[in-house]
C-alpha positions in Angstrom: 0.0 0.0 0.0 1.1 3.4 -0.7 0.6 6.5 1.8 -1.2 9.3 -0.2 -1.7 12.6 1.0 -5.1 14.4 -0.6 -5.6 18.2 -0.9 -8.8 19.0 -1.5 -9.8 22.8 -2.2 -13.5 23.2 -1.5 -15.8 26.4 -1.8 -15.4 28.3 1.2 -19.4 28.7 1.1 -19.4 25.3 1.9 -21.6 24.0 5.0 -19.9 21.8 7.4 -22.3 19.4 7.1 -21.5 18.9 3.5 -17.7 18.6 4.0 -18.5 16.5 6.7 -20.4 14.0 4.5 -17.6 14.2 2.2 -14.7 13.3 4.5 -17.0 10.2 5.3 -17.9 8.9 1.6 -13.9 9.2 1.2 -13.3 7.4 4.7 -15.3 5.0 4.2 -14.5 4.5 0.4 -10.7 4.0 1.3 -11.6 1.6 4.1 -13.6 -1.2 2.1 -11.3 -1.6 0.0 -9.1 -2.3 2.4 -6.9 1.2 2.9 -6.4 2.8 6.5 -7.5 6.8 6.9 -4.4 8.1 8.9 -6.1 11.6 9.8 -7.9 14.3 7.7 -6.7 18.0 8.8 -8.9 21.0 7.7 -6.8 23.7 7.0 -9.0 26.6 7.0 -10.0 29.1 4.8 -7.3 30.7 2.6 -6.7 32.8 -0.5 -6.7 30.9 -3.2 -3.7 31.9 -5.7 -5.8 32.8 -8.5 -9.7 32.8 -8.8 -11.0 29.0 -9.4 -14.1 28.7 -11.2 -16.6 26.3 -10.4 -18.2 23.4 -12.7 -22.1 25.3 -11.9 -22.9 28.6 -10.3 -24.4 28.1 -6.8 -27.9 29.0 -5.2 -26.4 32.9 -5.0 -25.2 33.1 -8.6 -21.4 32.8 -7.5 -19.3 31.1 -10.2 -15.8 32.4 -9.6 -13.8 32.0 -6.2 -11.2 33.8 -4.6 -11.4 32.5 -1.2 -11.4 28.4 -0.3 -11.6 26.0 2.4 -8.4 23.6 2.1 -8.6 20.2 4.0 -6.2 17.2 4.0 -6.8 13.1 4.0 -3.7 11.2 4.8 -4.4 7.5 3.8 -2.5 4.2 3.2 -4.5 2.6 -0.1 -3.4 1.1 -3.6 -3.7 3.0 -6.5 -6.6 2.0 -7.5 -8.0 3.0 -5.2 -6.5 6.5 -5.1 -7.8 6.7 -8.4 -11.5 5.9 -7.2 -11.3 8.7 -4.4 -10.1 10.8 -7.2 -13.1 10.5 -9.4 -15.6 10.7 -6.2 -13.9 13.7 -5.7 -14.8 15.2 -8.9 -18.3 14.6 -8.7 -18.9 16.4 -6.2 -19.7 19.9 -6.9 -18.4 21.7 -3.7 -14.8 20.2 -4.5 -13.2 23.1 -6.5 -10.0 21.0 -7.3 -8.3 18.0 -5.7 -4.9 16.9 -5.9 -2.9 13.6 -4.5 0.3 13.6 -3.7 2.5 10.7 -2.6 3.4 11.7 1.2 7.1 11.3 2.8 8.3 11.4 6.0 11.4 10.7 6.8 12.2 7.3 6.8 11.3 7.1 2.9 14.7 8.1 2.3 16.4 5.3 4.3 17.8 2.8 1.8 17.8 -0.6 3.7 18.1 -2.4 -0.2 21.9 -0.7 -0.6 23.3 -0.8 2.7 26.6 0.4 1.2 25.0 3.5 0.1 23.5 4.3 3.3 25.6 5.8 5.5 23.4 5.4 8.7 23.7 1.6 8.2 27.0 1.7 7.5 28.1 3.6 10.6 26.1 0.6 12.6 28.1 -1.9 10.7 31.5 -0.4 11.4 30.3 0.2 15.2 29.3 -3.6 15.1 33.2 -4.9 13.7 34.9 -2.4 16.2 33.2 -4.0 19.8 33.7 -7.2 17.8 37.3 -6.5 17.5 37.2 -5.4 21.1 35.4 -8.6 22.5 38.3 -10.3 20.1 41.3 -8.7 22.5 39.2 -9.2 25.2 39.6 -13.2 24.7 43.4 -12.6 24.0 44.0 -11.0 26.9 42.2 -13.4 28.7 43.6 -16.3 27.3 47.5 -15.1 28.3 46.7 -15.2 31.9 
């Protein structure tokens, strides 16, 4: 399974009801078919960097937003998966635009597959042959007595 990060730009008109509803249908999407929800994080309202226009105008007429409510799902799925959460997504017509990104943290970029490129793994190693040469004397030194 890989760990996706979704960004989801909604209209900041948006009832919390509605987003509400929405986090669920993608919750409970990713978790039939067999993914894990890590945490969703609603990041507020913000600026949006240029206006985003919306697929219909809503009950007030508005088309055209400058303002919009950004929320993120963190989830463990396959990619099919993903790409099923993707088209829910763009059904919906409060979802301005969605994008998913493949989240890091930090141990993506421990290599264990080429321990001779990773030096964290190869500092162990030589601190493992140092107290094996020390255990070594050790035994010598024992042995002389």
């Amino acid at each position: 399974m890989v760990f996706y990060e979704c960004l989801i730009t909604a209209k900041n008109t948006t009832p919390f009801h509605k987003l509400t509803s929405l986090m669920k249908s993608v919750s409970h999407t990713v978790v039939e078919s067999g993914g894990i929800v890590r945490s969703i994080r609603n990041h507020g309202v913000r600026n949006l960097p240029h206006r985003h226009r919306a697929r219909y105008p809503d009950r007030l007429g508005d088309r055209y937003y400058e303002r919009g409510r950004f929320v993120s799902v963190y989830y463990d799925a396959n990619p099919h998966v993903m790409r099923e959460v993707g088209g829910l997504l763009t059904m919906e017509e409060e979802v301005l635009r969605n994008v998913h990104l493949k989240a890091r943290n930090k141990l993506w970029y421990v290599n264990v597959e080429f321990e001779n490129r990773n030096p964290y793994i190869q500092r162990v190693l030589a601190m493992e042959r140092e107290e094996e040469r020390a255990r070594a004397r050790a035994e010598e030194k024992g042995r002389e007595w």
